[in-house]
C-alpha positions in Angstrom: 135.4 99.9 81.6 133.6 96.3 82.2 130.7 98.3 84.1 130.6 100.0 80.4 129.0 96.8 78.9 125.9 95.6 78.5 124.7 92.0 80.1 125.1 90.3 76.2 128.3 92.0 75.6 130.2 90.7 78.8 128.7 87.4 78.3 130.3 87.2 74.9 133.6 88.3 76.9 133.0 86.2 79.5 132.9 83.4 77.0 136.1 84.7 74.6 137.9 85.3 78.0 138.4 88.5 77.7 138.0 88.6 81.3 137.0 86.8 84.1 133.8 86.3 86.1 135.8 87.7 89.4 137.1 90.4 87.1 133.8 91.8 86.0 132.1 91.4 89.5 134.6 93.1 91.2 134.7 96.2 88.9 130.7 96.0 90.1 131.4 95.5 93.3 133.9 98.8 93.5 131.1 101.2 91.4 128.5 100.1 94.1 131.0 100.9 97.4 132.1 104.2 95.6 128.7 105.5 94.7 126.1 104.1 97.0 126.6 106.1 99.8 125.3 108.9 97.7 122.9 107.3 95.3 121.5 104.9 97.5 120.1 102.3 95.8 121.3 99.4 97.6 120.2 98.6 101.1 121.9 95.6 101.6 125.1 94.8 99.8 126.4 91.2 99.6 129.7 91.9 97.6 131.7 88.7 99.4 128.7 86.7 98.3 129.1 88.3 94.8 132.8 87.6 94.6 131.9 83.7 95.8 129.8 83.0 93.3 131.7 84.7 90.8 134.5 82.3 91.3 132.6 79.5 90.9 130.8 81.4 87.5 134.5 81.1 86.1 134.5 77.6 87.1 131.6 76.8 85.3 132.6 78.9 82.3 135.6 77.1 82.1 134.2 73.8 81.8 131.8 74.8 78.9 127.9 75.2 78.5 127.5 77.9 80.8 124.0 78.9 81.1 123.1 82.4 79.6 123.8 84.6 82.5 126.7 83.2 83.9 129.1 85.3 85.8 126.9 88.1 85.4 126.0 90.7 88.1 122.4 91.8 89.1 120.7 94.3 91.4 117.8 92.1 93.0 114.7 94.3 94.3 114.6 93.9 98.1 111.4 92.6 97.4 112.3 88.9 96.1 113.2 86.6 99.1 116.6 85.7 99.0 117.5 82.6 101.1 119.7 83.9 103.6 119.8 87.3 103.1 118.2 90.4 104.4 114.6 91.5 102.5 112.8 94.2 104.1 110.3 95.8 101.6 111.6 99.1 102.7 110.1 99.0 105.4 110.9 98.8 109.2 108.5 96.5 110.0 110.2 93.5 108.6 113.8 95.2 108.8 115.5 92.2 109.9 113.3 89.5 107.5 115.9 86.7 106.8 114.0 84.4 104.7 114.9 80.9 104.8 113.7 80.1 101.0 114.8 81.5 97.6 111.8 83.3 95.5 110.8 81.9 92.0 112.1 84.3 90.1 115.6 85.2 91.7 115.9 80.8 91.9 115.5 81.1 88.4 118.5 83.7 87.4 120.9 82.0 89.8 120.0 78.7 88.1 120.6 80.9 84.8 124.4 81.6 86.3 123.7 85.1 87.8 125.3 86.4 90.4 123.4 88.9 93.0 125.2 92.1 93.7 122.7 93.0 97.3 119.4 94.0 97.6 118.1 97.5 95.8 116.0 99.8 97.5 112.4 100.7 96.6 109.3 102.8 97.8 108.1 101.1 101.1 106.3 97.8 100.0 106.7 99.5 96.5 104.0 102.1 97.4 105.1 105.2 95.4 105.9 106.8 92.6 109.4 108.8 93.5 111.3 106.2 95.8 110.6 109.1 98.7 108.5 106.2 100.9 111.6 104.2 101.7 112.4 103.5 105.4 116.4 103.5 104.6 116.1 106.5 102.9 115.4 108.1 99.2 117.0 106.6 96.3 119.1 109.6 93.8 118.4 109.5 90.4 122.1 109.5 88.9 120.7 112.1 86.4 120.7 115.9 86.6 119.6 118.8 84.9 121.9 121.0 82.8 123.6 123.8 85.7 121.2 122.6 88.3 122.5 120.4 91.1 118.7 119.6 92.7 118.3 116.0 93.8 116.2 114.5 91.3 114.1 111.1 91.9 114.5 108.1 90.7 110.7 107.1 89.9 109.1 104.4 92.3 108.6 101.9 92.9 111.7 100.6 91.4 113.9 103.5 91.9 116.7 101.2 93.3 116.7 99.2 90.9 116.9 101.7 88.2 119.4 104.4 89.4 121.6 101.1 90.2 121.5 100.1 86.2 121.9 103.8 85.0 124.9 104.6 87.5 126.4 101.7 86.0 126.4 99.9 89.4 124.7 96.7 88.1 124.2 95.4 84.8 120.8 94.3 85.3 118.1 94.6 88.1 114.7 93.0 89.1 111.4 95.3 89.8 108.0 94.5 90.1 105.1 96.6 88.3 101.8 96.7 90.0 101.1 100.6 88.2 104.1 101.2 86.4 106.9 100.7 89.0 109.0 98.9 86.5 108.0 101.5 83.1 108.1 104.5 85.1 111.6 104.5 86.8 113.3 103.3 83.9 112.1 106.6 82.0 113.5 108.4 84.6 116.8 107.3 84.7 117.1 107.0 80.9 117.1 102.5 80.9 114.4 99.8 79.8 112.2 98.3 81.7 109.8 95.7 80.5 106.4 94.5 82.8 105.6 90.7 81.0 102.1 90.0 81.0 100.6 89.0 84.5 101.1 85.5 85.3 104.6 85.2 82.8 106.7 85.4 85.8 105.7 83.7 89.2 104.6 85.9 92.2 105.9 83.0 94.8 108.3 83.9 97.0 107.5 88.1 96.2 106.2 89.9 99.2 103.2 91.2 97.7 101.3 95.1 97.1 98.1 94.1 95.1 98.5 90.3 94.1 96.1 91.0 90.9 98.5 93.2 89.4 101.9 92.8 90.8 104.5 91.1 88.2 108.1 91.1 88.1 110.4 91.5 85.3 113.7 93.3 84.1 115.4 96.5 84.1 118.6 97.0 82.0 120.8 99.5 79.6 119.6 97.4 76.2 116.3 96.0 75.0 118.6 92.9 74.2 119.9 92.6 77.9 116.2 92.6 78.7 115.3 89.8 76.6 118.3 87.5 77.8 116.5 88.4 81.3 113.0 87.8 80.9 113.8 84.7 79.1 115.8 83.7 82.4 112.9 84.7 84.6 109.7 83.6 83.2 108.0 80.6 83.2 105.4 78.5 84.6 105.5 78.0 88.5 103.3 75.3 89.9 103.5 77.1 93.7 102.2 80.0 92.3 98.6 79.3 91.2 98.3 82.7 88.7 101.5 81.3 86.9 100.7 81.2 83.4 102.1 77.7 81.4 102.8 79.2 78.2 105.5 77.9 76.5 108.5 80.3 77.1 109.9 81.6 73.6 113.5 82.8 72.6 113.2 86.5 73.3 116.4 87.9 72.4 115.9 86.1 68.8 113.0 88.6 68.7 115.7 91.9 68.4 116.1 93.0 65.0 113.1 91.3 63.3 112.1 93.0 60.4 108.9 95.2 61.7 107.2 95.3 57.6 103.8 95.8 57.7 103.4 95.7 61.7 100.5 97.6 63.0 101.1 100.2 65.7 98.6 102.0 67.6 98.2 105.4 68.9 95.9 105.8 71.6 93.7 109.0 71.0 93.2 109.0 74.6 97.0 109.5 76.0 96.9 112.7 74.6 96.3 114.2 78.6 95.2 117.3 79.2 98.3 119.6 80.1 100.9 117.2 78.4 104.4 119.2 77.9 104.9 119.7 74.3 108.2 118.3 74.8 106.3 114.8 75.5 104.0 115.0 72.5 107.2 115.8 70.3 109.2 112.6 71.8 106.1 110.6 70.9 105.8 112.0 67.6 109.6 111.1 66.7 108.4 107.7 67.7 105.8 107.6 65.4 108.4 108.7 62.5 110.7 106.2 63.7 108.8 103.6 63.6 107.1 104.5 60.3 110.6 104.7 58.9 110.7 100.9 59.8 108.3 100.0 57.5 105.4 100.1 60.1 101.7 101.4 59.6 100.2 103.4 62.0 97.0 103.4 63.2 95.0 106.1 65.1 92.9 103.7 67.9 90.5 104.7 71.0 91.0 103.0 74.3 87.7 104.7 75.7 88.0 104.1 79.2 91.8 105.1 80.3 90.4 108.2 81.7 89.1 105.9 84.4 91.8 103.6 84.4 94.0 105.9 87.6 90.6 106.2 89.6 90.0 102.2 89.7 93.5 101.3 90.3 93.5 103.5 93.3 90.7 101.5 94.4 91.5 98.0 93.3 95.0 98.4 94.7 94.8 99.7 98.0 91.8 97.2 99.1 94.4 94.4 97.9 97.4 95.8 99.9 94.7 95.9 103.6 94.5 92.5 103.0 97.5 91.8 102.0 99.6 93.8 104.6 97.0 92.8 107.2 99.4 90.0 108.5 102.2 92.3 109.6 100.6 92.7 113.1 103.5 91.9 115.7 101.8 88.2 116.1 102.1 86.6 113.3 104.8 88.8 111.1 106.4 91.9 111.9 108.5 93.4 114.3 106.2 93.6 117.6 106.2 97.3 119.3 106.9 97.1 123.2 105.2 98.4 126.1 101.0 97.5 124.6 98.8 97.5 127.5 96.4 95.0 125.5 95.7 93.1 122.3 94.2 96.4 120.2 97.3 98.8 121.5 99.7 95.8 120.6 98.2 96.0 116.7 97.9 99.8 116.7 101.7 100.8 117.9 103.4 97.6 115.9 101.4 98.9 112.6 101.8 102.7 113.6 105.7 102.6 114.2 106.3 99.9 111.5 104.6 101.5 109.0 105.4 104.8 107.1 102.6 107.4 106.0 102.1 106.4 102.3 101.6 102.7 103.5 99.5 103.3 106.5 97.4 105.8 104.0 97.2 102.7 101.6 95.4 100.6 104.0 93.6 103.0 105.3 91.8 103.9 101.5 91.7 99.9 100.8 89.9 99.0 104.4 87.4 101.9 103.7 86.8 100.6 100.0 86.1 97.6 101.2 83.9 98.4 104.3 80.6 96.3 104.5 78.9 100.2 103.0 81.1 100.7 100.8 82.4 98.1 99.0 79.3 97.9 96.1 79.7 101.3 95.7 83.5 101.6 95.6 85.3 98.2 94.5 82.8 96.4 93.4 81.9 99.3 90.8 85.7 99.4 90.1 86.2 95.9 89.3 83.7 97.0 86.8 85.5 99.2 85.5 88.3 97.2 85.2 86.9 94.6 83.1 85.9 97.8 80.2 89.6 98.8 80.3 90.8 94.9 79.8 87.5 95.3 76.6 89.7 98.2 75.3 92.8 96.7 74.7 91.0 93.6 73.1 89.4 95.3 71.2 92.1 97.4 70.1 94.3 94.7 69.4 92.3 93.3 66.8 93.2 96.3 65.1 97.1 96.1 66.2 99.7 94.9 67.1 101.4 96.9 68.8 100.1 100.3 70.9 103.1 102.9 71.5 102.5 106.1 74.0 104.7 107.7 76.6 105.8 106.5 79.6 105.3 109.4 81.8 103.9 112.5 81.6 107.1 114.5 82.6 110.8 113.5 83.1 112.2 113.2 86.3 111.3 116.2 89.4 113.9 117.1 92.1 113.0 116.1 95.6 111.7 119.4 96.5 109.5 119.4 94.1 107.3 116.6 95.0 103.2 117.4 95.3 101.5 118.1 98.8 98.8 116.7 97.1 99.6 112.7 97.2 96.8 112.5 94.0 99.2 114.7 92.6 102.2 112.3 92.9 99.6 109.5 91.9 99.0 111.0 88.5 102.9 110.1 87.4 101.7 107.0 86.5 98.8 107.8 84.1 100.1 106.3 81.1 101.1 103.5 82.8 97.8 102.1 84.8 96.1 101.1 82.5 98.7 98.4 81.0 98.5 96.9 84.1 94.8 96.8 85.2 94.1 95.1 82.1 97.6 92.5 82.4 99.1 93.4 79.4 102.8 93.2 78.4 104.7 96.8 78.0 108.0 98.0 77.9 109.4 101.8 78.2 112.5 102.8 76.2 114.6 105.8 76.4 114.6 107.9 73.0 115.3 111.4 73.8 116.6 113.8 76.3 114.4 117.0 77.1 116.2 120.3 77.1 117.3 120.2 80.7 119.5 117.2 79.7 117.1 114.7 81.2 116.1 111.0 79.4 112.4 110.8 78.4 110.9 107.1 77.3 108.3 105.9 75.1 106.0 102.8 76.4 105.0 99.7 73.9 102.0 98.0 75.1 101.8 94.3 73.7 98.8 91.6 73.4 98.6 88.9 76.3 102.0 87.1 76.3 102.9 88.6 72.9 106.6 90.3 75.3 108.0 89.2 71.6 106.5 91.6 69.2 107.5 94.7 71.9 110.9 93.7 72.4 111.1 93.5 68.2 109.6 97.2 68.0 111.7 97.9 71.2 115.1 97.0 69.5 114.1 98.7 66.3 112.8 102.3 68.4 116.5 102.0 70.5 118.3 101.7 67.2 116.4 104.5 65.2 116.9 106.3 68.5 120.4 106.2 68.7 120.3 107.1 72.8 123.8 106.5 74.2 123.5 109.2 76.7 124.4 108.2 80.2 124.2 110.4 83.6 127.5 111.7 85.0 127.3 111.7 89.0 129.0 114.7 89.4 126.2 117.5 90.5 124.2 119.4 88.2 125.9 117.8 85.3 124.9 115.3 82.6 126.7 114.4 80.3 
């Protein structure tokens, strides 16, 4: 089936004309009208505009030079603007956004040749860790366990994103990662997902959670498809003034590069408290693999992780009460009716256009940042933040390359999600501290646990080094061997 292939694979097709641009995006176009009604994981679907631009993909095939993603089709994170069509964030109070411009980094892959499939759902302004948050409803991991048909999640705040990839209903998707929202989901639903280092892909045109740790990148079925993305995304933006100018390398030439002598660390400190044996074993067949490959491993201390959950918790709520303190039924938003005066005006438009988890958000980030509180609370964390950045430095002279899990469990079913929201916050322990301190990392599935589900490891790269994690990336998914894929019918996987 051509929703089989991976994104380099059909582009070899595309090229040999095995098939046609139309061909391939219609196949896409039929998986996500057959299953989205149950997965979810588009809100808005665009399949004329797909099939439009697929026949002028062929077009340009035909006449030779196609950029790299020609005729391919994408799932698009209804976070990136998209000029002309529907972003919401998830959330009802921009439901009916239209933007009139085209974010940096989804101008980028249609100037690459791609072709945008609709927008993917997410966790409301991509606050959450089990796509649960959304205002159009959860997102269904495609992936069950063995003789159990509970409704598993799809990891946040990418869920869309990745259940679209894994139920083979896109070839490639955006996320963004401000915690893990990229790494975590794609362990979940057995993918890759890589977060660049901050600044590698521009923030313009991405409606934004916590602007010091928000960065987009790609979520596919191969570390390859990943590189032939990033290297379509990235690069320097001058409207975007954290946009890093660092010369863009090949990544895909990266896959397969001999890994002799490479140095890959194993933090002392991801080994949490409580960790399912399971997990340790996965991470310990990493290890082997990667040994195997000729690498050394090194046993390194990154001293301040245990803090690393507590500060982002901090750090990114006060970001998101500034950020989301526009959307006020004035300036953006979709204004409540019936206020009696100014204050009731902001307090219903913000009450009614805001779900729990967001309005919980702000709430934490105003507090933290309170005239009494923020020296003891975010100034303290930003702190913090600068030892855990220290860590990796310093580890990195040691380094190259730090591997650790992704997660500290495979996917939960619906009804098992924490009362406790510090509960569903801990999901992306192993994940944090990657992005407080702006590094690179990727997650890649390895295993399945014994319920049947995918579990993934996490590489965690030196500032703008995405080259040396795809290179250990393509060797773990090889030594790996994981060609497991979910089958939608309940309680199966295959």
């Amino acid at each position: 089936m051509l929703t089989d292939l991976t994104i380099a694979q059909a582009s070899e097709g595309l090229r040999k004309k095995e098939f046609s641009a139309v061909e391939l995006t219609k196949a896409h176009t039929d998986a996500v009208e057959a299953l989205n009604g149950r997965v979810n994981a588009y809100i808005t679907v665009t399949s004329d505009k797909a099939l439009e631009a697929a026949k002028k993909a062929d077009s340009t095939l035909s006449a030779g030079e196609a950029p790299a993603l020609t005729g391919i089709p994408l799932g698009i994170k209804d976070l990136f603007c998209t000029n002309g069509v529907r972003t919401t964030a998830a959330s009802k109070i921009i439901g009916n956004f239209v933007p009139p411009y085209e974010s940096t980094v989804t101008a980028k892959l249609l100037e690459n040749g791609a072709i945008f499939l609709g927008k993917t759902n997410l966790d409301e302004f991509a606050m959450g860790s089990g796509n649960l948050t959304s205002a159009f409803g959860s997102v269904e991991n495609p992936w069950h366990r063995k003789d159990d048909a509970s409704v598993l999640v799809p990891g946040g705040s990418s869920g869309g994103s990745a259940a679209a990839v894994a139920a083979h209903m896109a070839m490639g998707a955006t996320g963004t990662d401000t915690g893990g929202s990229i790494r975590q989901p794609a362990a979940y639903c057995g993918i890759v997902g890589l977060k660049p280092t901050y600044g590698r892909c521009s923030r313009w045109g991405t409606i934004a959670f916590a602007s010091s740790l928000d960065q987009a990148g790609p979520m596919t079925r191969s570390v390859e498809d990943a590189a032939i993305m990033l290297s379509a995304m990235a690069g320097h933006d001058p409207k975007d003034s954290t946009s890093s100018n660092e010369a863009v390398p090949d990544y895909r030439a990266a896959c397969g590069r001999s890994l002799k002598g490479l140095r890959v660390g194993i933090p002392a400190e991801y080994r949490a408290p409580g960790m399912s044996e399971e997990i340790l074993a996965v991470w310990q067949k990493g290890i082997d693999m990667l040994r195997e490959a000729g690498c050394e491993i090194v046993d390194v201390s990154l001293p301040h992780t245990k803090y690393g959950l507590a500060t982002y918790y901090i750090i990114a709520p006060a970001e998101c009460s500034s950020n989301l303190a526009r959307y006020d039924g004035v300036r953006f938003g979709e204004r409540a009716e019936g206020a009696t005066s100014l204050d009731d005006l902001y307090e219903k438009t913000r009450h009614n256009g805001f779900g729990e988890e967001v309005r919980r958000r702000i709430l934490m980030g105003t507090y933290v940042l309170s005239a009494g509180y923020y020296d003891a609370y975010y100034l303290k964390a930003q702190k913090v933040r600068t030892l855990i950045q220290r860590d990796f430095t310093q580890a990195f002279q040691k380094v190259d390359v730090l591997l650790t899990p992704t997660a500290p469990t495979a996917a939960f079913a619906r009804d098992e999600k924490p009362e406790d929201p510090v509960q569903m916050y801990l999901n992306d322990i192993f994940t944090v501290p990657a992005s407080m301190a702006g590094q690179p990392a990727m997650s890649v599935p390895v295993a399945l646990d014994d319920k049947g589900l995918p579990l993934g490891l996490q590489l965690i790269g030196k500032h703008f080094d995405e080259e040396t994690i795809i290179a250990v990336g393509s060797a773990l998914e090889k030594a790996a061997g994981f060609t497991a894929r979910p089958d939608l019918r309940a309680g199966v996987s295959a």
